[in-house]
N, C-alpha and C positions, 0 to 999 in steps of 0.2 A: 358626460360622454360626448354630447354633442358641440361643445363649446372644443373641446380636445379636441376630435377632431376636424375644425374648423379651422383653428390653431395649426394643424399639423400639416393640411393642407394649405392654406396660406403660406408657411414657409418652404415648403415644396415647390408654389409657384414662384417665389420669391428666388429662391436659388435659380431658378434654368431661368431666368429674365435675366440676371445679371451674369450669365456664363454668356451671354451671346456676342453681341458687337453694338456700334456705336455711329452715327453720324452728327455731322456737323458743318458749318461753313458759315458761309457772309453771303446776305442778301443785299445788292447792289443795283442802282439806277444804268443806264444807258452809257450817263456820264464818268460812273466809277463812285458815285456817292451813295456811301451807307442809307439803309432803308430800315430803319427802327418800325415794330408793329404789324410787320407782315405774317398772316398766318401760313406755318408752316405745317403740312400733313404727309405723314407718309402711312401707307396700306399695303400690308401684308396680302398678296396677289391667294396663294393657298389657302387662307386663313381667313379673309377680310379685316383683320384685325387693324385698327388705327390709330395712332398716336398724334395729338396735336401738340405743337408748343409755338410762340409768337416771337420774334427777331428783338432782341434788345436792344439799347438807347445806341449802341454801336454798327446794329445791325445783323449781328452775331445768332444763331440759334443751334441749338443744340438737343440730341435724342438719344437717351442713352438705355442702356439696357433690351434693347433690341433683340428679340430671337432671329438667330441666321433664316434666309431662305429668301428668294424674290419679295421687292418691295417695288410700289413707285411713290415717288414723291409728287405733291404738291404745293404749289405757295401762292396765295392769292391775299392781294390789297385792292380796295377800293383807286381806280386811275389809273391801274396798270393791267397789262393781260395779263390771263392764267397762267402760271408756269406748270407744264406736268414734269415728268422725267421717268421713264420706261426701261426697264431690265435693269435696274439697280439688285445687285444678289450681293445678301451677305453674307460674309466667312464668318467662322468661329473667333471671337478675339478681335474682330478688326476691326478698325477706327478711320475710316475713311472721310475726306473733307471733299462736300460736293458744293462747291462756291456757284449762289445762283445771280442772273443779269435779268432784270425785268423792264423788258419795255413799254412805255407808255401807249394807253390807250384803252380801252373797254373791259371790263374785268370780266363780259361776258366771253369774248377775242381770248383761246387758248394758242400756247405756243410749246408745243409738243418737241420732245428729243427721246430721241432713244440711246441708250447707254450701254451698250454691249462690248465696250470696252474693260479692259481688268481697271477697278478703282485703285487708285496710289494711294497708298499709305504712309500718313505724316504725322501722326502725333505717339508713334508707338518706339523707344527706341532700342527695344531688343531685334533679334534677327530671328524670323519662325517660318513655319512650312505648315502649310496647310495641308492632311492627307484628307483630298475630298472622298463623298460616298464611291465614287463610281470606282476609285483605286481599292476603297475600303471592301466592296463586293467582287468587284471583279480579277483582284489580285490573289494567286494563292496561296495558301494558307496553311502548313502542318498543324492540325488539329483546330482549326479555326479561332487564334488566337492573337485579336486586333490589335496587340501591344508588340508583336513583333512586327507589326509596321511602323515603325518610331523610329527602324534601322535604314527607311527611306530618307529621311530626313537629312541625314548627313549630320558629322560630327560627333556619330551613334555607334558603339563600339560593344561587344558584349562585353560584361565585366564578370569575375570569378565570385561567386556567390558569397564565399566564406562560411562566416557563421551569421550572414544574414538568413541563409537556408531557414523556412520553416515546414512545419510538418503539416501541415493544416492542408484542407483539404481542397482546396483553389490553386490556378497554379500562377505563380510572382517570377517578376522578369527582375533579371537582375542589370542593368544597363547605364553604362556610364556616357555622358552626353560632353562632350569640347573638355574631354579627359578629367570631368568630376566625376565624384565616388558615385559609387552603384548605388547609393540611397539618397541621391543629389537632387532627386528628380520629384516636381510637386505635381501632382499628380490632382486631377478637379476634374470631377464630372456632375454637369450642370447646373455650375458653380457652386456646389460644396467640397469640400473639403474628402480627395478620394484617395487617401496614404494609409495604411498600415501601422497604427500608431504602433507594435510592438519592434518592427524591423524599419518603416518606413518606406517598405516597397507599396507596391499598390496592391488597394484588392480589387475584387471581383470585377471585370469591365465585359459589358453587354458584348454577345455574339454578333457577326458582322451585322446581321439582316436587323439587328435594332441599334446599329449607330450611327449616324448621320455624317457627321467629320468629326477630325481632331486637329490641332493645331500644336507642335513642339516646339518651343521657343527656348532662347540661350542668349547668352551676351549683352550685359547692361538690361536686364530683367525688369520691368516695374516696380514697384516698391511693394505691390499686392501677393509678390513671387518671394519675399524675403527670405523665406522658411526656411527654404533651397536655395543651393547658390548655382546647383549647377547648369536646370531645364527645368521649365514647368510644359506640362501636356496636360491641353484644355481639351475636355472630350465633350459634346455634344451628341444624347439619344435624338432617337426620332421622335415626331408627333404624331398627331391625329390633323387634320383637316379637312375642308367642305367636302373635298371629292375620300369615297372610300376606295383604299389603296390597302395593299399587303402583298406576301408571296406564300408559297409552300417551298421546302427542300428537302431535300436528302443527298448525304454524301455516303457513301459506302466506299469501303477498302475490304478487299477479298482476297482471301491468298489465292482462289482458282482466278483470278484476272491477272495475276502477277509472274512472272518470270524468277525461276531460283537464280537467287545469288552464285555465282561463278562458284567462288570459292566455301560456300556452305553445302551438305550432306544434302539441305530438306528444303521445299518450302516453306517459307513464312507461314504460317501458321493465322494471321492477325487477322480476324474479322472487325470492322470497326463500322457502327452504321452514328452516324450526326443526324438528322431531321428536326424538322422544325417547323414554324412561320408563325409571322406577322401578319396584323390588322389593323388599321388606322381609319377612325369614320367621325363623322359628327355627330355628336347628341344635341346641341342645339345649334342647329346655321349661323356661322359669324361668331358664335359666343363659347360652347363649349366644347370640347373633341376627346376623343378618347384613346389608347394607342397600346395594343398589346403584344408581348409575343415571349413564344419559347422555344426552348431547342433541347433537345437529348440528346444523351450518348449510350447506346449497348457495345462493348465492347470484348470482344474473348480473343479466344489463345488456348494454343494447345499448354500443358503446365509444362513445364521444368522436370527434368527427372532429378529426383531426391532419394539418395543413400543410406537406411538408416539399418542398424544390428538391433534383430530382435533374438528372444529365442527359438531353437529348433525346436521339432517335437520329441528330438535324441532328449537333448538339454532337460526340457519337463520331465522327461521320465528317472532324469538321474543321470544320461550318459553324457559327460560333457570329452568325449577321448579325440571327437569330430575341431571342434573349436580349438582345442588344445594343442592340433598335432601343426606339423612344418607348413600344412597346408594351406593353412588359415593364417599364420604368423609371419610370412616372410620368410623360410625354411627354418627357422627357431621350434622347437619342441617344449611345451609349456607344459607345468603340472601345477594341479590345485595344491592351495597348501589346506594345512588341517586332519594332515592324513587319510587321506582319500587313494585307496588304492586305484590303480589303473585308471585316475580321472572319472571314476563314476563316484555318484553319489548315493544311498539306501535314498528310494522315492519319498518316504514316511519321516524323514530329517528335514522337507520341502516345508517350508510356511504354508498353510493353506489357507492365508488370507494373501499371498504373493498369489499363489497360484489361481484363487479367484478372480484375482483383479487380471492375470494374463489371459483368462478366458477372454476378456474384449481386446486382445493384443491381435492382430496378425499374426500367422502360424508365418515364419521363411523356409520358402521348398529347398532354400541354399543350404549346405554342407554347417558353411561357416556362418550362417545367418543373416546373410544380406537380405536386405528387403529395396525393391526398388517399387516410388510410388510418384506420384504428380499431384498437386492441387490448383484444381481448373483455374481460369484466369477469366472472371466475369465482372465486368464491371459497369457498371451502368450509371 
């Protein structure tokens, strides 16, 4: 039990390392000459978390699997000063090249940059959009549902479901991306594999307040994006980190806040309450974190009015002359067959195993036996 889940954990960590981004570059002298052996670090500013790797015989260094989020970089050799590099943030997916210059002189001597410029991206050669948190929260939402933010992106078109429609109990976007098919689309959340293998739409994707970004990409795809020709969408959740963070919410939709529709009898009817929240804290400083959250939905509604024919209490006794006549028919005048005078029937010809069972029937106070009834609309 314990080696399982060990196991199952490790590849949990192992997926959202590799959903994140990447850096890379050349470490160079003053002169322009390659600088093989210089330690490279960079620290997760939220996290403390650190990655080291060392410049090869080209000078080249590379760090990959990256989780998104503020980083600074640093590079230090023996002879030369310290390099830092401050407000480095990464996106979802991106691959950014930070080429560093080290001047000579004391490696105790730092030489500080701050970087709060957008990094360029060069080694990626699809075309994507990153929808950050802040669109992800603050943009809104019918039913708060983060995958109709993908219509931001551009090239995003809805597409007609078909017989991709399933019945299941999540709800699937159907969405064609630079005029591929509505199941076009690969769909990764933190970096596994997050498609629908019966239809190929996607499932389940976290409520705003637990996802971070996403990133939609199209045109000359990676080789990683095969699956699909037409878009992949890299989603990234949130974490946990050093400082504890989270929120509470609640959305309500009330028909008494609402204005009637011009052209409808009634008000809306639609109660809808969403609430929720997130918690993100450390369990161990620098090393472990932890990161929760949930969200509901109570939803009602007045019902539907529903038309169905039962019997009268005429009808039970025998007298069917009510049902029968122009009144009930469209002015048509109807008679039993079987020889049944005057449309009545002897009570004692009645099944009394029928007649048992309409004992849990609704009685109709109608002539003709309409029964009119509603079933509530509660969904939660």
């Amino acid at each position: 039990m314990i080696v399982v889940l060990v196991l199952a954990t490790h590849g949990n960590a192992w997926a959202q390392a590799v959903a994140g981004a990447q850096i890379s570059g050349t470490v160079r002298d003053s002169s322009g000459g390659t600088i093989p052996g210089a330690e490279v670090t960079v620290t997760k500013i939220d996290t403390g978390a650190t990655r080291t790797v060392f410049t090869s015989a080209d000078g080249v260094y590379v760090l990959p699997n990256l989780s998104v989020g503020p980083y600074q970089l640093k590079v230090v050799l023996q002879g030369f000063n310290t390099y830092i590099r401050d407000g480095i943030v990464l996106q979802v997916s991106s691959n950014p090249e930070i080429n560093v210059t080290l001047a000579v002189g004391a490696i105790s001597e730092q030489v500080t940059v701050a970087a709060n410029s957008t990094l360029v991206e060069t080694h990626t050669t699809g075309v994507g959009q990153v929808i950050d948190n802040q669109r992800v929260m603050e943009l809104p939402l019918n039913g708060r549902q983060a995958t109709e933010l993908i219509f931001l992106s551009g090239l995003a078109t809805s597409a007609p479901a078909g017989d991709l429609n399933t019945n299941k109990n999540f709800p699937t976007v159907t969405i064609s991306v630079a005029g591929g098919q509505a199941n076009g689309i690969t769909y990764i959340m933190d970096g596994g594999t997050h498609n629908d293998p019966f239809n190929n739409l996607n499932l389940p994707t976290p409520f705003p307040d637990a996802l971070q970004e996403f990133k939609v990409e199209t045109s000359a795809l990676p080789a990683r994006y095969g699956y699909h020709a037409a878009s992949a969408v890299n989603l990234i959740t949130k974490s946990g980190s050093n400082q504890v963070h989270g929120d509470v919410f609640e959305f309500l939709r009330n028909y008494h806040f609402n204005a009637r529709n011009f052209f409808a009898p009634a008000r809306d009817s639609l109660n809808r309450n969403q609430f929720g929240g997130t918690i993100g804290a450390p369990v161990i400083k620098n090393r472990m974190f932890l990161f929760a959250g949930y969200q509901g939905r109570v939803e009602k509604s007045n019902p539907a009015t529903t038309i169905s024919f039962v019997p009268t209490q005429a009808m039970l006794n025998g007298d069917f002359t009510a049902i029968t006549s122009p009144a009930c028919n469209g002015g048509r005048q109807l008679n039993l067959t079987g020889g049944f005078v005057d449309n009545r029937v002897d009570p004692s010809r009645l099944s009394p195993v029928t007649l048992k069972f309409l004992q849990h029937v609704p009685v109709s106070q109608d002539p003709c036996g309409r029964l009119q009834y509603g079933i509530p609309n509660n969904n939660s």
